[in-house]
C-alpha positions in Angstrom: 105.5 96.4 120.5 106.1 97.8 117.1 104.3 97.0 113.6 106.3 97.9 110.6 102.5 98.2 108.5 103.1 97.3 105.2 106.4 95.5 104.0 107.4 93.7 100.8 108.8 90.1 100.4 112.9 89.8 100.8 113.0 93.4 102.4 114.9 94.2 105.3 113.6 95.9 108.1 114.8 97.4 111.7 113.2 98.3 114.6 115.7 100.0 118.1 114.2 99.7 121.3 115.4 102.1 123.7 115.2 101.5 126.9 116.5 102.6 130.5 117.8 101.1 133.7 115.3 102.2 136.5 116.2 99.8 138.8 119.4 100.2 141.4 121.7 97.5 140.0 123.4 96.8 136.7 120.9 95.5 134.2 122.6 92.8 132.5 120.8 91.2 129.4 122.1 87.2 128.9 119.9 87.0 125.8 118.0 87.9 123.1 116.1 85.4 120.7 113.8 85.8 118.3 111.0 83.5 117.6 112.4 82.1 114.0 115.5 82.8 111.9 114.1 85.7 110.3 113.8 87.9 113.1 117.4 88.7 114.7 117.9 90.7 118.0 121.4 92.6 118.5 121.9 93.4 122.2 124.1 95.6 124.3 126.5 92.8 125.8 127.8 95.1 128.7 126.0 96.2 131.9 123.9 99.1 131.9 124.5 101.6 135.1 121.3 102.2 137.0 120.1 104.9 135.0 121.5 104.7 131.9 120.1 103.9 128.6 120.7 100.8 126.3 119.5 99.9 122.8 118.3 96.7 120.9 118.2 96.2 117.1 116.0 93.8 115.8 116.0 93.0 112.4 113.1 91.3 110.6 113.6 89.9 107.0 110.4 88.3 106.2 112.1 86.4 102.8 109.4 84.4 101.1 106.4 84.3 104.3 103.3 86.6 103.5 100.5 88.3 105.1 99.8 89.7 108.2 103.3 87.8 110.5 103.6 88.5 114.4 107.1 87.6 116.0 108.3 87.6 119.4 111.8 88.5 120.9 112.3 87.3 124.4 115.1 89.1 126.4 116.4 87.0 129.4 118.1 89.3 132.0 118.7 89.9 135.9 115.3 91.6 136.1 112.2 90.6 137.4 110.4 88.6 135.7 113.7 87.1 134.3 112.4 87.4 130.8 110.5 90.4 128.6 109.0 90.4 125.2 109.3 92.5 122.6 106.7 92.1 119.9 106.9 92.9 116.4 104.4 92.8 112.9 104.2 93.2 110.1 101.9 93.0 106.7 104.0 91.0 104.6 103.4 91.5 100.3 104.0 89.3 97.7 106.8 90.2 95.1 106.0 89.5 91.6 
């Protein structure tokens, strides 16, 4: 989870997730969508070694929407549960 607090209108805005394999196999991640257009997820497209760390970008560009927006990233991997959810906010302000 990650709020980026107060943004403005047409701003661009990233967010990395770290993370680390703790389980015994290669963690491979199949996807990564975001709940609308204006939230995009870039993901590692190779396994990750047992151990080893990996990183998402997700970049949130709010254009025109306002006020207090929650989106949601769902990640579908060879884990278990097959899919996680990474959740962002923001307080969005109007431009003038």
């Amino acid at each position: 989870k990650h709020d980026f607090g107060t943004i403005k209108q047409d701003s661009k805005n990233t967010k990395v997730f770290k993370f680390t394999n703790t389980g015994n196999e290669p963690l491979i991640i199949e996807d990564a969508k975001g709940t609308c257009g204006c939230t995009v997820p870039t993901y590692p497209k190779e396994p990750i070694k047992p151990g080893e760390t990996g990183e998402i970008e997700v970049v949130y560009s709010p254009g025109k929407q306002q006020g207090v927006q929650g989106k949601t990233i769902t990640i579908t991997a060879n884990t278990d549960p097959i899919s996680t959810r990474l959740n962002i906010m923001a307080n969005v302000e109007v431009v003038q």
